[in-house]
C-alpha positions, 0 to 999 in steps of 0.5 A: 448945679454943677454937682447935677452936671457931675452925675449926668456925665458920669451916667453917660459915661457908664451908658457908653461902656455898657454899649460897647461891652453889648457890642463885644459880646454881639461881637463874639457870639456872631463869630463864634455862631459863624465859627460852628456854622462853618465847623458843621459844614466841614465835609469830608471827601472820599473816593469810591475806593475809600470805601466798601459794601461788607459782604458775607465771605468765606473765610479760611481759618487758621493759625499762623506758623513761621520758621526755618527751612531744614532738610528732610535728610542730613548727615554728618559724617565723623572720624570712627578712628583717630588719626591723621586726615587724608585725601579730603577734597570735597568744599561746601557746594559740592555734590556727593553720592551715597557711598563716595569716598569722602577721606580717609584716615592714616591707615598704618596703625590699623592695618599693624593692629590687623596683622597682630590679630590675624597672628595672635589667631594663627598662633591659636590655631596651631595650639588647638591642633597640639592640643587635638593630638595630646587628647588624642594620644591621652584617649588611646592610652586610656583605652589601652589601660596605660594612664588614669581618666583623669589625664584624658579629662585634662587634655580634654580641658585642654584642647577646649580652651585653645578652641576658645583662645582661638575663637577669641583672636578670630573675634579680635582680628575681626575687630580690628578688620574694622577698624581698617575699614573704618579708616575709609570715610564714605557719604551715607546718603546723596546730597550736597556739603553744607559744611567742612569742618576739618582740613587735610593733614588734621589729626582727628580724634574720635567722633570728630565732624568732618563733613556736613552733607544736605539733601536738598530734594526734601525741605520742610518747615519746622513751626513751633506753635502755642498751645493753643494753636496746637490743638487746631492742626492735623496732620494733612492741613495745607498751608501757604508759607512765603519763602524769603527771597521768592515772589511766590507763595509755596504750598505746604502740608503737615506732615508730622506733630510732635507728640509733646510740648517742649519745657518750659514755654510749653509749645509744641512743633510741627513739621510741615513738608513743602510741595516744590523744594526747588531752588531752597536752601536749608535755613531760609525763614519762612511765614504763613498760614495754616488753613485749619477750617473755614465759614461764611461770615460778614467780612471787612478788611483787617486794617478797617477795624480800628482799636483806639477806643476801649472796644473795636469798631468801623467806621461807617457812612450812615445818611451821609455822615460818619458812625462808628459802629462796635464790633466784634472780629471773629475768624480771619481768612486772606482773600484778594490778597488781603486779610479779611475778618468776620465781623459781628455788629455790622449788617450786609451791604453796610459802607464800611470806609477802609483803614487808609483813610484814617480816623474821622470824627463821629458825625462828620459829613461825607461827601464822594469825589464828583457828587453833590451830597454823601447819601447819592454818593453812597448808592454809585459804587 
C-alpha cells in the first residue's frame, strides 16, 4: 500500500513538471512569434525628397585636375655685376613697369674699368698711325731702290697688327661699356613685386636675385594628370576650377600639354589658362573638372550608389519595400550642383532612395510621410 502511494505521487510529480515545461515553451513560441510579427511589421518612413525617379541624363565626362595658381609671365631680375647694392626702394605690392630703374650697383669700378679700355684703344690708335707712316716711308724707299722688300713687308706686318691691337681695345672698351650699363638694374617686364630678396647696402655677387616681379594679368593652372587621364585631354577642352577664397567657379581652358611624362611617377602637366584672372594671386590652389566629352546615360546621384557589399549597388523602392539592386557606375558629370553617375542595372523611372538616408535592410517596408501604404506613395512625387 504505501509503496502504490509512492508511485502515485511521483507520477504526479512528473505530470506537473511536464505541464509547466509545455507552458514555457508555449510561453516562448508566442513571444518569439509576436516578436517577428512586430519585426515584419517595422516600416520604414521616408520623405518624397528621400528619394528619386533615375532618368536618363546628359552627362559631362572628365577628368579631375587640381593645382597651383602661377603667373603666365614672371621674372626675376638678378645682379649681372657684383658690387655694393644701391638705391633699391621697391617692397612686395609694389607696381613696376617694363623698363623701371629698380636699383643699381656701385658703378665706380666699372666706370675705372671703362676709362682704361677707352685709353688702352687711344693708345693703339696712335701706334696704327706710327705704323702707317713707317709703311709708308718703307714703300717710297722701296720704290726709289734705297732698302730691300723685305723691310716693306715688316712695316706691312707691322701696321696690321696694331689695326688688330687697336680692334682688340675697341672690342675690350666695348665690354666694359657694358658693364657700366649692367650696373643700372631695370624690370623687364610690367607687373607687380612678389619678392625682395636683397636690402640696400648688400654686396651682391654675381646672378644674385634681387627681385621677383609678377604679372598677374595672365594665371593659369598647372594640373598634373595620370597617364591615364592624360591621353583623354586636348588642348582647348574647358573646365571649371573652384579657386580657394572665391564663391564662384571660374572657367578655364587648356591651352598647352607637356609633350612628356615626367620621371619617375610617370604623370604629365598640362596648363590651363583662366578666363578672369581678376583678384587672384600666384599660388592659390584650385580644383575642378576638365569636360573631356559627353553621353546620355540613366543617371542617380553619386552618394546614392552604396560600396559596403562586394559589388555596387542602389538602393530602390520595389512594391513597397526596399531592394538593393547591382549596378555598374559608368561615366560621371555634375548637374544641379551635384555629381551624378551613369548606371547600368536599373531602368528609367526606377525609385532610387538617395545616399542620405543611410543603408536600409533588404526587404524593409517603406512607407512615404502622409501616406497609407509605400506603393500609393510611390506614385505621388
Amino acid at each position: 500500500m504505501t509503496r502504490r502511494r509512492t508511485w502515485i505521487v511521483v507520477a504526479v510529480v512528473l505530470l506537473l513538471v511536464a505541464l509547466m515545461a509545455g507552458r514555457v515553451v508555449t510561453t516562448r513560441k508566442a513571444r518569439g512569434a509576436a516578436q517577428s510579427t512586430a519585426k515584419a511589421e517595422a516600416v520604414v518612413e521616408l520623405a518624397t525628397t528621400d528619394v528619386l525617379r533615375a532618368a536618363k541624363r546628359e552627362l559631362t565626362t572628365g577628368v579631375p585636375v587640381s593645382g597651383s595658381l602661377r603667373a603666365v609671365n614672371s621674372a626675376v631680375v638678378k645682379a649681372r655685376v657684383a658690387g655694393e647694392l644701391q638705391g633699391l626702394t621697391v617692397r612686395e605690392g609694389d607696381v613696376v613697369t617694363a623698363g623701371q630703374v629698380i636699383a643699381r650697383i656701385d658703378p665706380t669700378e666699372s666706370q675705372s674699368r671703362l676709362r682704361q679700355a677707352q685709353q688702352q684703344a687711344e693708345s693703339a690708335r696712335a701706334q696704327i698711325d706710327i705704323a702707317q707712316r713707317q709703311w709708308e716711308n718703307n714703300k717710297a724707299l722701296v720704290d726709289q731702290g734705297f732698302i730691300s722688300k723685305s723691310a716693306l713687308d715688316t712695316s706691312l706686318n707691322n701696321l696690321n697688327a696694331a689695326k688688330a691691337t687697336h680692334q682688340a681695345a675697341v672690342a675690350a672698351a666695348d665690354v666694359a661699356r657694358k658693364t657700366v650699363d649692367d650696373t643700372v638694374l631695370r624690370a623687364p617686364i610690367a607687373g607687380v613685386v612678389s619678392q625682395r630678396l636683397a636690402q640696400p647696402g648688400e654686396r651682391v655677387s654675381i646672378d644674385s636675385k634681387v627681385v621677383e616681379i609678377v604679372d598677374l594679368g595672365r594665371l593659369e593652372l598647372e594640373a598634373t594628370l595620370s597617364a591615364a587621364d592624360s591621353v583623354q585631354v586636348r588642348v582647348g577642352q574647358q573646365a571649371q576650377l573652384q579657386v580657394e577664397g572665391l564663391p564662384k567657379p571660374v572657367s578655364a581652358r587648356v591651352v598647352r600639354i607637356n609633350p612628356s611624362a615626367q620621371a619617375g611617377s610617370r604623370s604629365v602637366l598640362a596648363y590651363l589658362a583662366l578666363s578672369d584672372a581678376a583678384g587672384l594671386r600666384q599660388g592659390l590652389f584650385a580644383q575642378g573638372q576638365l569636360a573631356t566629352g559627353s553621353g546620355t546615360a540613366v543617371a542617380v546621384p553619386l552618394n546614392a550608389v552604396r560600396t559596403d557589399k562586394p559589388a555596387p549597388y542602389v538602393q530602390v523602392v520595389e512594391d513597397g519595400k526596399v531592394v538593393h539592386k547591382p549596378v555598374t557606375p559608368g561615366a560621371r558629370g555634375d548637374a544641379d550642383a551635384e555629381t551624378w553617375v551613369g548606371v547600368d542595372g536599373i531602368a528609367e523611372g526606377a525609385t532610387v532612395i538617395r545616399g542620405n538616408v543611410g543603408t536600409l535592410r533588404e526587404g524593409t517596408p517603406v512607407r512615404f510621410t502622409g501616406t497609407a501604404s509605400g506603393p500609393s506613395s510611390a506614385r505621388s512625387f
